[in-house]
C-alpha positions as CSV (number, residue, x, y, z in Angstrom):
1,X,-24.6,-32.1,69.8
2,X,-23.7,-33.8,66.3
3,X,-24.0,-30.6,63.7
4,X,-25.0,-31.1,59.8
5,X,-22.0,-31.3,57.7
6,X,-23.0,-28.6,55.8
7,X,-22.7,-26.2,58.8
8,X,-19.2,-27.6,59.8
9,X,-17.5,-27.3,56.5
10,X,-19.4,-23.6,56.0
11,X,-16.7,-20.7,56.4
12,X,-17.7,-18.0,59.1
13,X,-18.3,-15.1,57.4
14,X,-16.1,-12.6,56.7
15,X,-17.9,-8.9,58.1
16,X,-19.5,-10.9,60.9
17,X,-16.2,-11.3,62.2
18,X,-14.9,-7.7,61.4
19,X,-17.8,-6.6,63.3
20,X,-16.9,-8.9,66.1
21,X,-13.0,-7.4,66.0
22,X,-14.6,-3.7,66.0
23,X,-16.2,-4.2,69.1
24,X,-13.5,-5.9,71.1
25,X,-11.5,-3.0,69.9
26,X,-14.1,-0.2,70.7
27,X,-14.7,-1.8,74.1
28,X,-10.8,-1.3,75.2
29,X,-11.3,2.2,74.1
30,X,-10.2,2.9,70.5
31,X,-11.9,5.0,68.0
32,X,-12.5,2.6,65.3
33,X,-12.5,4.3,61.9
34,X,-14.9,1.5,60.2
35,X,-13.9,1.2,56.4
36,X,-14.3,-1.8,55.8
37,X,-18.2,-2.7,54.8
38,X,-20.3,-1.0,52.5
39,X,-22.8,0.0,54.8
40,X,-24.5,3.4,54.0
41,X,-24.0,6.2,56.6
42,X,-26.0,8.4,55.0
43,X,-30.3,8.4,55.7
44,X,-33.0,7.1,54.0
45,X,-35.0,9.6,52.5
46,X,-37.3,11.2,54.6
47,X,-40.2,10.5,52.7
48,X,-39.2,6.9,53.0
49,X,-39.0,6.9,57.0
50,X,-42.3,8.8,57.0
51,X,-44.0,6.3,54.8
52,X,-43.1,3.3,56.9
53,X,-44.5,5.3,60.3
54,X,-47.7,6.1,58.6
55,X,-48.3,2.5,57.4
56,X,-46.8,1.0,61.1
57,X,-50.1,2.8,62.2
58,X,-52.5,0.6,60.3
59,X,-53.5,-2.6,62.1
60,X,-53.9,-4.0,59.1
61,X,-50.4,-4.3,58.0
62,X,-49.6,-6.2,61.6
63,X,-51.1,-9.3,59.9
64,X,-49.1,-11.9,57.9
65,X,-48.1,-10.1,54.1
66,X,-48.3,-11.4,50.7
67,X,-45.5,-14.0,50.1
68,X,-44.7,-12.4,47.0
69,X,-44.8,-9.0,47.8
70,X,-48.0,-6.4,47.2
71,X,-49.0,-6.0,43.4
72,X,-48.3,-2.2,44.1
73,X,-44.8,-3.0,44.6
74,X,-44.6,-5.1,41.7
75,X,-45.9,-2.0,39.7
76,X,-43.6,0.4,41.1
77,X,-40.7,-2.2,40.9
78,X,-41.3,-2.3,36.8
79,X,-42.3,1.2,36.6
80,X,-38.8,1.8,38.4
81,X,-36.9,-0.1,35.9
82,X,-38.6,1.2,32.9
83,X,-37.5,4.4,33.8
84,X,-33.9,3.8,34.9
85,X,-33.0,0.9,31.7
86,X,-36.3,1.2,29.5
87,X,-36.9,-2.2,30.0
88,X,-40.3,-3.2,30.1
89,X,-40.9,-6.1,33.0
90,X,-44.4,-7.6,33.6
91,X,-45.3,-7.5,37.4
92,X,-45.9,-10.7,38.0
93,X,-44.1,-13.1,36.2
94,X,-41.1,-11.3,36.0
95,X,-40.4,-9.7,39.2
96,X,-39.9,-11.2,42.7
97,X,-39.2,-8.9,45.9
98,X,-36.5,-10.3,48.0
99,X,-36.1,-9.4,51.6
100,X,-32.5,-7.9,50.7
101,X,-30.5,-9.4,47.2
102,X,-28.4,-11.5,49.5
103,X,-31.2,-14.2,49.8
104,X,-31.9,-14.4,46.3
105,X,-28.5,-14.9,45.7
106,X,-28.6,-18.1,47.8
107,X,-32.0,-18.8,46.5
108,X,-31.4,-18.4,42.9
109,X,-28.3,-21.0,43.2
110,X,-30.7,-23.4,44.8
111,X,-33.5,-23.5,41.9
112,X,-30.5,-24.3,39.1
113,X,-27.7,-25.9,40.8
114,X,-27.6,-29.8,41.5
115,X,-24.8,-31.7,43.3
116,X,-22.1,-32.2,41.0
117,X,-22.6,-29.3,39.0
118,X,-20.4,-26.2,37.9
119,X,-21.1,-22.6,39.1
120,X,-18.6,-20.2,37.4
121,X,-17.6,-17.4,39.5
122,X,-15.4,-14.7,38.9
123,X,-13.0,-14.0,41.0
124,X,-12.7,-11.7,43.6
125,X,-16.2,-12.6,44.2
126,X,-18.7,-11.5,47.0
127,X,-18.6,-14.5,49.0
128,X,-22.0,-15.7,48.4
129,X,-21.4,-16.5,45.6
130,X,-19.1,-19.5,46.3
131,X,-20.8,-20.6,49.2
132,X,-24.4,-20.9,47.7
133,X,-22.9,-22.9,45.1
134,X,-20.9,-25.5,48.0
135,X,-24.2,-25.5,50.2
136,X,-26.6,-27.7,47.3
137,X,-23.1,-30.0,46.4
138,X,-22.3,-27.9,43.2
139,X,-18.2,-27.0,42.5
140,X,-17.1,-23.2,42.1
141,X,-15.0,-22.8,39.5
142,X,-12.9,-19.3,39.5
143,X,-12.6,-17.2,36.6
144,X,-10.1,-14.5,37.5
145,X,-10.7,-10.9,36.9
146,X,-7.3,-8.9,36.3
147,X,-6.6,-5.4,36.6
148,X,-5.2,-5.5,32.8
149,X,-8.2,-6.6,31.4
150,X,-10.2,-3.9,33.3
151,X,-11.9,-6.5,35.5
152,X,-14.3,-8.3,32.8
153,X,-13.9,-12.3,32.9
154,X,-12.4,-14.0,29.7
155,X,-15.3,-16.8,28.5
156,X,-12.9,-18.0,25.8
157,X,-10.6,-19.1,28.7
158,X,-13.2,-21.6,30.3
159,X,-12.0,-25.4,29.4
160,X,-14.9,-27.3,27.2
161,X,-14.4,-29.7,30.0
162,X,-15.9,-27.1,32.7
163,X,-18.4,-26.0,30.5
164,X,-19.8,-29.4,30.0
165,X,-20.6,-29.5,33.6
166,X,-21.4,-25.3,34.4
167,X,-25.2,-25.0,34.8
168,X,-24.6,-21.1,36.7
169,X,-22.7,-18.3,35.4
170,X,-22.6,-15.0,38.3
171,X,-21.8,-11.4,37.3
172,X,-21.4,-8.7,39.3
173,X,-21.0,-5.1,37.4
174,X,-20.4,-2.4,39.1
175,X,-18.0,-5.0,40.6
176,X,-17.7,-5.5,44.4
177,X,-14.7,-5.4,45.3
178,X,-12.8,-4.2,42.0
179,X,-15.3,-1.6,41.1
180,X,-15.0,-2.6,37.7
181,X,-17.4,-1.8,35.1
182,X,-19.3,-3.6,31.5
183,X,-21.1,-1.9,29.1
184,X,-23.7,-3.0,26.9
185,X,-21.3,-4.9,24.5
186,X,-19.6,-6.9,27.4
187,X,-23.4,-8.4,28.0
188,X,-24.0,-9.2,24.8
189,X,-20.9,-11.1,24.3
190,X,-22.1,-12.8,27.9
191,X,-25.6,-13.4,26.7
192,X,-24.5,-15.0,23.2
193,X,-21.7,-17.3,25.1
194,X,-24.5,-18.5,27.5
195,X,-26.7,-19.4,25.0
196,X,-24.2,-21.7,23.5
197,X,-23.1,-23.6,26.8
198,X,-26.8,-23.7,28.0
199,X,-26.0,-21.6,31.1
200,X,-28.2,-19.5,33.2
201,X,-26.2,-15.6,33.9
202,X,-27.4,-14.4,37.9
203,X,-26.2,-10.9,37.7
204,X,-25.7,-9.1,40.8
205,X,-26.2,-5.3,40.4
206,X,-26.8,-4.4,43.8
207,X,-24.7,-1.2,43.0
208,X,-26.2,0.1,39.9
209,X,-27.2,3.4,41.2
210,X,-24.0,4.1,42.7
211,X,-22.6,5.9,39.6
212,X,-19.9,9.2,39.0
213,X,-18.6,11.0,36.5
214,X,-20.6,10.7,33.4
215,X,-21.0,7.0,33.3
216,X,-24.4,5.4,33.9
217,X,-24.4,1.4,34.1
218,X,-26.2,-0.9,32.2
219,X,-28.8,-4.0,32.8
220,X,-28.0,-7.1,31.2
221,X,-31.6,-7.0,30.7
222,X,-31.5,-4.1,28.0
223,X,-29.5,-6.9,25.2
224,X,-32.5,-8.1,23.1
225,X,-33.2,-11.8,24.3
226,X,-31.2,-11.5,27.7
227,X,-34.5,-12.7,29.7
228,X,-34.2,-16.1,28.0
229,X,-31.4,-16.7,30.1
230,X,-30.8,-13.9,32.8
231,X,-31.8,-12.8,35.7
232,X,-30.7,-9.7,38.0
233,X,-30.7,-8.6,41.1
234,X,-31.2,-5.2,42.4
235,X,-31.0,-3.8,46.0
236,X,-32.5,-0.8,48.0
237,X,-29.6,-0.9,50.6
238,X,-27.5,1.1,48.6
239,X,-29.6,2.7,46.3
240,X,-32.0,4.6,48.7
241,X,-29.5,4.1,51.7
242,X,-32.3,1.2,53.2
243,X,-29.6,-1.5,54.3
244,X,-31.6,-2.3,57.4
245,X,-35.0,-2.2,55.8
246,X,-33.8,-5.4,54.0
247,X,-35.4,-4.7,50.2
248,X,-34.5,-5.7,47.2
249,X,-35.6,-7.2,43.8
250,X,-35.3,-10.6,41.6
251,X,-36.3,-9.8,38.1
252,X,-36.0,-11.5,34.4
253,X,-36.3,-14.5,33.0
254,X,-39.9,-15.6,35.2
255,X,-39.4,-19.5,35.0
256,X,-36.5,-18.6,37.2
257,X,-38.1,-15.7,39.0
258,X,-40.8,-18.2,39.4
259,X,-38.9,-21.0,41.2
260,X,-37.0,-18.5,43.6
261,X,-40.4,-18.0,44.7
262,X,-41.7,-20.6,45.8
263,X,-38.6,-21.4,47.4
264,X,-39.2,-18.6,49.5
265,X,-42.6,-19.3,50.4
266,X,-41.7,-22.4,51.8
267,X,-39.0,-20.4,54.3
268,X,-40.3,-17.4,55.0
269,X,-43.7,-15.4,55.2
270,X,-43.3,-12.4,53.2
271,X,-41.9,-9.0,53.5
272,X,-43.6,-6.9,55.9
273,X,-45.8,-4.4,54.5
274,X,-45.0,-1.0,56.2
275,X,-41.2,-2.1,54.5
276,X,-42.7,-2.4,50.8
277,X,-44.8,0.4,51.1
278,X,-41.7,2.2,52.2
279,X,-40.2,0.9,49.4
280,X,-42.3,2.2,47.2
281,X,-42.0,5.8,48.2
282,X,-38.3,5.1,47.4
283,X,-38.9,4.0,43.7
284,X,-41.1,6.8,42.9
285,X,-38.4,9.3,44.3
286,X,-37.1,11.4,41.3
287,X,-33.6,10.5,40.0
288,X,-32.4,13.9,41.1
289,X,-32.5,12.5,45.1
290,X,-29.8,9.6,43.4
291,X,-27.7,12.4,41.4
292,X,-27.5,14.8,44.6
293,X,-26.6,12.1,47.2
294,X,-24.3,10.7,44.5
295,X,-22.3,13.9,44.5
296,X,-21.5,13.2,48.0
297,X,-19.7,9.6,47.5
298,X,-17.9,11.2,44.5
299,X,-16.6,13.8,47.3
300,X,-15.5,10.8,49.6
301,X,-14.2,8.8,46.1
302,X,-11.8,11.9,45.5
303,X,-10.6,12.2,48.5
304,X,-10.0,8.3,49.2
305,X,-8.3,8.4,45.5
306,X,-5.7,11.3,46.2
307,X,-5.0,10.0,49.6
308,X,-4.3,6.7,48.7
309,X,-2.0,7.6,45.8
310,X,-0.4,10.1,47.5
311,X,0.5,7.1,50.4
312,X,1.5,5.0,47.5
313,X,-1.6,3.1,47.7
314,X,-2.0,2.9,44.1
315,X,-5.6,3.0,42.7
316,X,-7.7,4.3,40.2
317,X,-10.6,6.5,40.3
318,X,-13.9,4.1,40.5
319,X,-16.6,4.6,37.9
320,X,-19.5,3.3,40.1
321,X,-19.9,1.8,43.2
322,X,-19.2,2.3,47.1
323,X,-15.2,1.6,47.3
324,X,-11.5,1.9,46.4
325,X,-9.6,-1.1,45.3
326,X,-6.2,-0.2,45.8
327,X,-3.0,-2.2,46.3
328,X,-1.4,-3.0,49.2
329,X,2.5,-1.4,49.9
330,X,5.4,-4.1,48.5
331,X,6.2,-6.6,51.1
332,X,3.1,-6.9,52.3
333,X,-0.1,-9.7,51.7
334,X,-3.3,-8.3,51.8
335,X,-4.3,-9.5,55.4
336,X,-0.8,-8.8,56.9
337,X,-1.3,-4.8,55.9
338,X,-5.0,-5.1,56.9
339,X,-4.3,-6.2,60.1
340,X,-1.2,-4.3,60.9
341,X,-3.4,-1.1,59.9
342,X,-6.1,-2.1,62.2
343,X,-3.4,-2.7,65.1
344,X,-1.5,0.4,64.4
345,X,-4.0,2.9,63.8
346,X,-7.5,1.7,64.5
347,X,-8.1,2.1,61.2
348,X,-10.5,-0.9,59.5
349,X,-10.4,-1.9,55.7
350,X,-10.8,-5.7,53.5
351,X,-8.1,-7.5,52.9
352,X,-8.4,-8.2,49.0
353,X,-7.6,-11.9,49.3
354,X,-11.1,-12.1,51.8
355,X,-12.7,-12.3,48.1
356,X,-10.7,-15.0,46.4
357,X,-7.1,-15.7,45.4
358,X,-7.0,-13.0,42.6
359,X,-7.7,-10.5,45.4
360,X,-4.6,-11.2,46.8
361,X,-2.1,-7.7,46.8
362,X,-5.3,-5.2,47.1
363,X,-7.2,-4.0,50.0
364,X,-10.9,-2.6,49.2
365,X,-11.8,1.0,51.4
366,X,-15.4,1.8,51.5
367,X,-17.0,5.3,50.7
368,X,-19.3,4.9,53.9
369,X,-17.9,7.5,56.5
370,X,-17.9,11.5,56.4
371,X,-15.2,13.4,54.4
372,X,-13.8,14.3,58.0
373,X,-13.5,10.6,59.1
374,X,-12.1,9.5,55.8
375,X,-9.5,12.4,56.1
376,X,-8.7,11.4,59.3
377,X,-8.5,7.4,57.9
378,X,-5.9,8.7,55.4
379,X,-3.8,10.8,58.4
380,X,-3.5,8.0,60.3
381,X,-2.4,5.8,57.9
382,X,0.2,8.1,56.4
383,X,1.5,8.6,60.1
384,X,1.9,4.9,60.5
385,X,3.9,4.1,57.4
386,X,5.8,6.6,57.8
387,X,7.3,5.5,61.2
């Protein structure tokens, strides 16, 4: 069978092939310490499971749903955001449930992008990024991120002659895999410079409510004028620990919001209702449910911190978000000490350069496993480099 070209020149994807590694290895017997994907452990709120049971009950949510989500959700979706960034979003124009960010990701690259067109992604970048640009014929440029600069791209570095042709700019803050961070004056700057160049901003925020200390992060939305030019994404996997329930939200400028949608309603036929109803007993939990299971991933953050810099995996302590970016021991690339981890001691993180060249000399260590697994993670590690 002759296959499109587009699925012969399209990369397998990183985590299904982790998976696939975890498995094998499981199957001969190991116990796989799984660090590697940021995959909640933790529940969904009970009210949330309860919710979706109640509503499975009712025939009429068997039959096809809205292919833009129930007006309900729309309501709690706004209502959600007003609360969190005092933005004020109007239901239907300016908010689009997605059946997880990932697709509108994919989506929102699709209703801007043309062949021969520029998306500018910074780099490390989640890798959908990069290949929803390649898939519609459009050219990835990379704007590296550096430790030095705490993570936030440099516009002023872009050549005029890239600019000419960039149509998408992506942001992702609180940064995956970095765990970098932007504040309000960051996305100003970002709003002003995209303005000039005619560029739309896609901002990825699936970990907005992954947040410790006292730092709180920002929308884009909340600079004056953003929704002229922005859009944002928001997810439900990590903030109400729903990765499975596949939930999450499109929401800004509405010609844009607009377009992803009826791309989707030529693909797919909605998102089930017992799932959005369920989703919106998770919007109208209170913010204390966030704060308390917070508290837990700032437990796992300090012990993934000390342990890595007492192994002389040197990292700092993230702001926001579910991992450790920490760099790899001297001699090492990023996928040699992944792998050699994995072989020596069953233990499973990302090799840094899996998210683009300026990865390269970092590993990224997920939050998602109990503070007895993680200390485990760390004594097997230290074990192995020692011998």
């Amino acid at each position: 069978m002759q296959l499109s070209h587009l699925v012969n020149t399209l990369p397998p994807y990183h985590f299904a092939d982790a998976k696939r590694k975890i498995a094998e290895k499981q199957a001969a017997g190991v116990d796989v310490i799984t660090l590697s994907m940021g995959d909640p452990d933790l529940p969904a709120p009970q009210a949330v499971v309860e919710r979706l049971c109640a509503e499975m009950q009712r025939p009429i949510n068997h039959r096809y749903p809205e292919y833009r989500g129930l007006r309900a959700l729309h309501e709690a979706i706004a209502a959600w955001f007003e609360r969190r960034f005092h933005v004020t979003l109007t239901p239907e124009q300016d908010i689009l449930p997605l059946l997880g960010s990932k697709e509108g990701l994919a989506y929102a690259a699709s209703a801007v992008l043309n062949a021969g067109d520029i998306a500018l992604v910074p780099d490390p970048y989640y890798t959908v990024y990069v290949t929803a640009a390649t898939t519609v014929g459009a050219e990835p440029y990379l704007l590296p991120m550096r430790e030095e600069n705490h993570y936030l791209i440099d516009l002023e570095a872009i050549p005029s002659a890239v600019l000419a042709r960039a149509r998408l700019l992506w942001l992702n803050y609180p940064n995956n895999p970095t765990t970098g961070i932007a504040d309000l004056a960051f996305f100003e700057r970002v709003v002003a410079f995209a303005r000039r160049h005619n560029l739309v901003i896609v901002h990825d925020m699936a970990y907005a409510e992954v947040y410790f200390d006292d730092f709180r992060p920002v929308s884009i939305l909340q600079v004056p004028g953003a929704r002229d030019v922005a859009v944002e994404l928001h997810s439900l996997s990590k903030t109400y620990n729903m990765a499975g329930f596949r939930v999450g939200m499109l929401v800004g400028n509405p010609a844009l919001v607009d377009a992803v949608g009826r791309l989707k309603s030529n693909i797919d036929s909605g998102m089930f209702r017992p799932v959005q109803y369920a989703a919106i007993e998770a919007l109208n939990l209170p913010a204390s449910w966030i704060e308390e299971r917070n508290v837990i991933y700032q437990r796992r953050r300090d012990l993934l911190v000390e342990g890595c810099n007492a192994l002389g995996l040197r990292t700092e302590s993230p702001r926001a978000g579910l991992y450790v970016w920490a760099h790899v021991p001297q001699g090492y690339t990023s996928k040699d000490f992944t792998q050699w981890l994995f072989e020596q001691c069953g233990v499973m993180v990302t090799a840094g350069a899996n998210f683009g060249p300026s990865g390269e000399g970092y590993i990224r260590i997920s939050l998602t496993e109990s503070d007895e697994r993680i200390r485990t993670a760390i004594s097997r590690i230290q074990s192995v480099l020692r011998r």
